[in-house]
N, C-alpha and C positions, 0 to 999 in steps of 0.2 A: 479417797480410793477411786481409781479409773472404773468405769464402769465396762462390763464384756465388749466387747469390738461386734459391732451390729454385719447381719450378715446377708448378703442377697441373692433371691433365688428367682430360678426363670424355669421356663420345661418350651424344650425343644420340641415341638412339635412337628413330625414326619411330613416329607411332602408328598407322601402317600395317605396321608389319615382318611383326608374323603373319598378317597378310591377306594380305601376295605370297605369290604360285603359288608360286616357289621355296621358301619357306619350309612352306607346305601342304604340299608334294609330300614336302621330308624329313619332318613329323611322321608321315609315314600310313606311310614306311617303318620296317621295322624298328628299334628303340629309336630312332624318331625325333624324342622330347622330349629325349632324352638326346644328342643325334645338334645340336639347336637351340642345347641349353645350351654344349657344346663349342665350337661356332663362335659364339656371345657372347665364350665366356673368351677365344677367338684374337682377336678383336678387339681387347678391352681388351689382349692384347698387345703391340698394334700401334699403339695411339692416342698414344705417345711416340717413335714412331719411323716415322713418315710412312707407315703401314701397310703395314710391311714385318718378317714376324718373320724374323731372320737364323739360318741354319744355325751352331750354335758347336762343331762336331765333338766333341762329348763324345758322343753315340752316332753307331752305323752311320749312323742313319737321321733326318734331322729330324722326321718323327714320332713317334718315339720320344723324342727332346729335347721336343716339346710335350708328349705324354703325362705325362712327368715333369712337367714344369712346371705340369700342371692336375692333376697328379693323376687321369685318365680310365686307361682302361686302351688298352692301344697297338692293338691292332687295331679298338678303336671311334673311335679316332681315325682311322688310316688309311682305315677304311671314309667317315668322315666328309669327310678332305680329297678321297677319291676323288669323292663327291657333290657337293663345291663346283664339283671342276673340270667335272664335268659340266654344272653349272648357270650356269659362269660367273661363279663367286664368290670364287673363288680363282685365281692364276696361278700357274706354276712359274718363278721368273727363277734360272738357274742353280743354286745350290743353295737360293736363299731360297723362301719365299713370299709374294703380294704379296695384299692383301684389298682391291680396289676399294672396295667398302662404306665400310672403316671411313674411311676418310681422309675422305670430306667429311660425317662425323657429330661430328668431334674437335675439340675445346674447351680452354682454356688459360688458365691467367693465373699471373703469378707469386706470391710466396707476401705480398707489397707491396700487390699490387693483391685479394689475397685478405682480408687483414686492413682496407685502406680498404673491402671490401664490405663487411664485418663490421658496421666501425662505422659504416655506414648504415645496415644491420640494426638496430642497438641502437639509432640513434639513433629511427628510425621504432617500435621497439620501446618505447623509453622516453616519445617523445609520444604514445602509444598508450596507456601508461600512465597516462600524464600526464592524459591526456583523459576515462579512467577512473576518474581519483581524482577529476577536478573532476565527475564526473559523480555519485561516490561521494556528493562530498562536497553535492552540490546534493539528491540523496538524501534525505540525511543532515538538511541543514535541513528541505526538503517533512517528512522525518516528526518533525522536532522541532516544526515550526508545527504540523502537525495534531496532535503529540500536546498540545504548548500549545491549541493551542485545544478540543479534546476536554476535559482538564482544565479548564479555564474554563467548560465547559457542563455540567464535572461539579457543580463550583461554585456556577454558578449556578443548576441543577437543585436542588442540595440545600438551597441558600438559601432558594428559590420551593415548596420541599418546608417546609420549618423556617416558612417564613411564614404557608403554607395553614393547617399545625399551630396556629399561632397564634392565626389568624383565627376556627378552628372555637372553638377554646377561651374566647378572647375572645365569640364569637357563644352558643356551650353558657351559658359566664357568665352575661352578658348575658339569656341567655334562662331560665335558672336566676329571676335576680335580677329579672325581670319578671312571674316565674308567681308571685312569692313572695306571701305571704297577708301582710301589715299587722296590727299591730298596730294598737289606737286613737287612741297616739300618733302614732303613724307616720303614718296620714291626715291628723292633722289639722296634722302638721308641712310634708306637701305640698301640704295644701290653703293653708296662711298663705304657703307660699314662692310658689306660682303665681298665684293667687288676688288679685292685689296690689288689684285694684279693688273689694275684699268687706270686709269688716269681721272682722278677725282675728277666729280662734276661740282664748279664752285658759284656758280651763279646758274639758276634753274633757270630763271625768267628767256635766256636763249632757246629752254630746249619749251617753252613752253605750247607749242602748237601739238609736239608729236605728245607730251603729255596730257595735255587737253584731249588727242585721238583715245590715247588709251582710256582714260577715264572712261570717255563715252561709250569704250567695246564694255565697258564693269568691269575691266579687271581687279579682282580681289587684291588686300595683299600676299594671301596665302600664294594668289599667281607669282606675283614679281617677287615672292620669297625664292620662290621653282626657278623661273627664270634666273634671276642673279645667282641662284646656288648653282644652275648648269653651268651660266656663263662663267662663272670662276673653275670650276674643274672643267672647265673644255678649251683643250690649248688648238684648237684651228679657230677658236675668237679670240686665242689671246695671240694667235702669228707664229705658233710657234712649229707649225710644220711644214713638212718642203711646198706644198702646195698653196699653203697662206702664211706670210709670211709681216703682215703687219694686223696690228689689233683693230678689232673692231671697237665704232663709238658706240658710248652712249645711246643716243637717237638711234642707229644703226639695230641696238638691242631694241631696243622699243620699238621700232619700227616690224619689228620679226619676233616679237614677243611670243606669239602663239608658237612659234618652229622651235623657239630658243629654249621656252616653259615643256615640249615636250620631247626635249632632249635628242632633236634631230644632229645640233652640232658635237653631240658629246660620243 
């Protein structure tokens, strides 16, 4: 056979208690925090039994059975009950004692309805958690996107790094291979390749004197690139207006390199 459902009790305690006069009056008296604490523990003795602690003859005297039972020592107990009844805190019914107080501070539930709290406890406990881990976890992606995207601009930082690298290299090149000095051949390989409307030059070694000149001024090739690209778009060296009417040579260019390179005939 089940045995009765155990049942649990508490007493609410005011958050006025040490603000009542009553209670002021005993601290100020002699060991009157100790004198406070004692009529607490009477309480809780009384909050399972309709705040009444009964006398059970095992001493002379029922404060001497309380004494025991808190463990206080018996005449600061007895000092104690004598204060209540002054105060109104305590009543004498026959042999018991009765503590107004506690009885409409006393709380209850059985040990059924203790454990249905429980698990609303946990359950609020566990969507709590719940709502923590989605929170975790929303976190979680925020700093996985920005570390993906940080990484992407690390990316493409080093790419746009790798490229400038490039660019300068290619441009140094470039500008290397445009300062370069020409050989004889070399002119006059650029002069036949630009030059298309002139009259190839097919053996250098005739013009090599005014070639030997230029060299000695440094003309780049980036010059004779200038020059030959004027001298093909500019038709009074190719003859072709009323006023010049036959082409200029070769040597003729070279010879006037500097006028020709800064586009005086065009």
């Amino acid at each position: 056979m089940a045995g009765q459902p155990r049942r649990y009790y508490w007493y609410k305690l005011k958050n006025d208690f040490f603000s009542q006069i009553t209670i002021k009056k005993m601290r100020r008296s002699q060991n009157g925090d100790t004198k406070v604490i004692i009529y607490l523990k009477m309480i809780l003795m009384t909050i399972d039994n309709d705040g009444y602690i009964e006398f059970n003859g095992v001493e002379d005297d029922i404060c001497d059975e309380i004494a025991i039972a808190l463990d206080e020592e018996p005449e600061l107990v007895k000092e104690t009950v004598e204060q209540l009844k002054d105060m109104g805190l305590i009543e004498m019914l026959e042999e018991d004692f009765f503590l107004p107080e506690a009885k409409g501070g006393v709380g209850s539930e059985c040990d059924s309805a203790e454990r249905a709290r429980k698990c609303r406890a946990n359950k609020k406990m566990l969507q709590r958690n719940n709502k923590v881990t989605e929170s975790n976890e929303e976190v979680t992606n925020c700093n996985t996107q920005v570390t993906q995207r940080r990484e992407k601009e690390n990316r493409e930082e080093k790419e746009e790094i790798k490229r400038d690298k490039e660019r300068e290299l290619y441009t140094n090149s470039t500008a290397k291979t445009e300062s370069k000095l020409l050989e004889p051949d070399e002119i006059v390989n650029m002069f036949n390749v630009i030059c298309k409307s002139y009259e190839p030059v097919r053996n250098y070694m005739i013009y090599s004197k005014v070639l030997s000149t230029c060299i000695c001024f440094g003309y780049t090739k980036q010059d004779y690139r200038q020059a030959f690209t004027n001298a093909e778009n500019s038709d009074y060296l190719k003859g072709l207006t009323e006023s010049k009417t036959f082409q200029s040579t070769f040597d003729w260019i070279l010879e006037h390199l500097e006028e020709v390179k800064s586009g005086k005939y065009n």
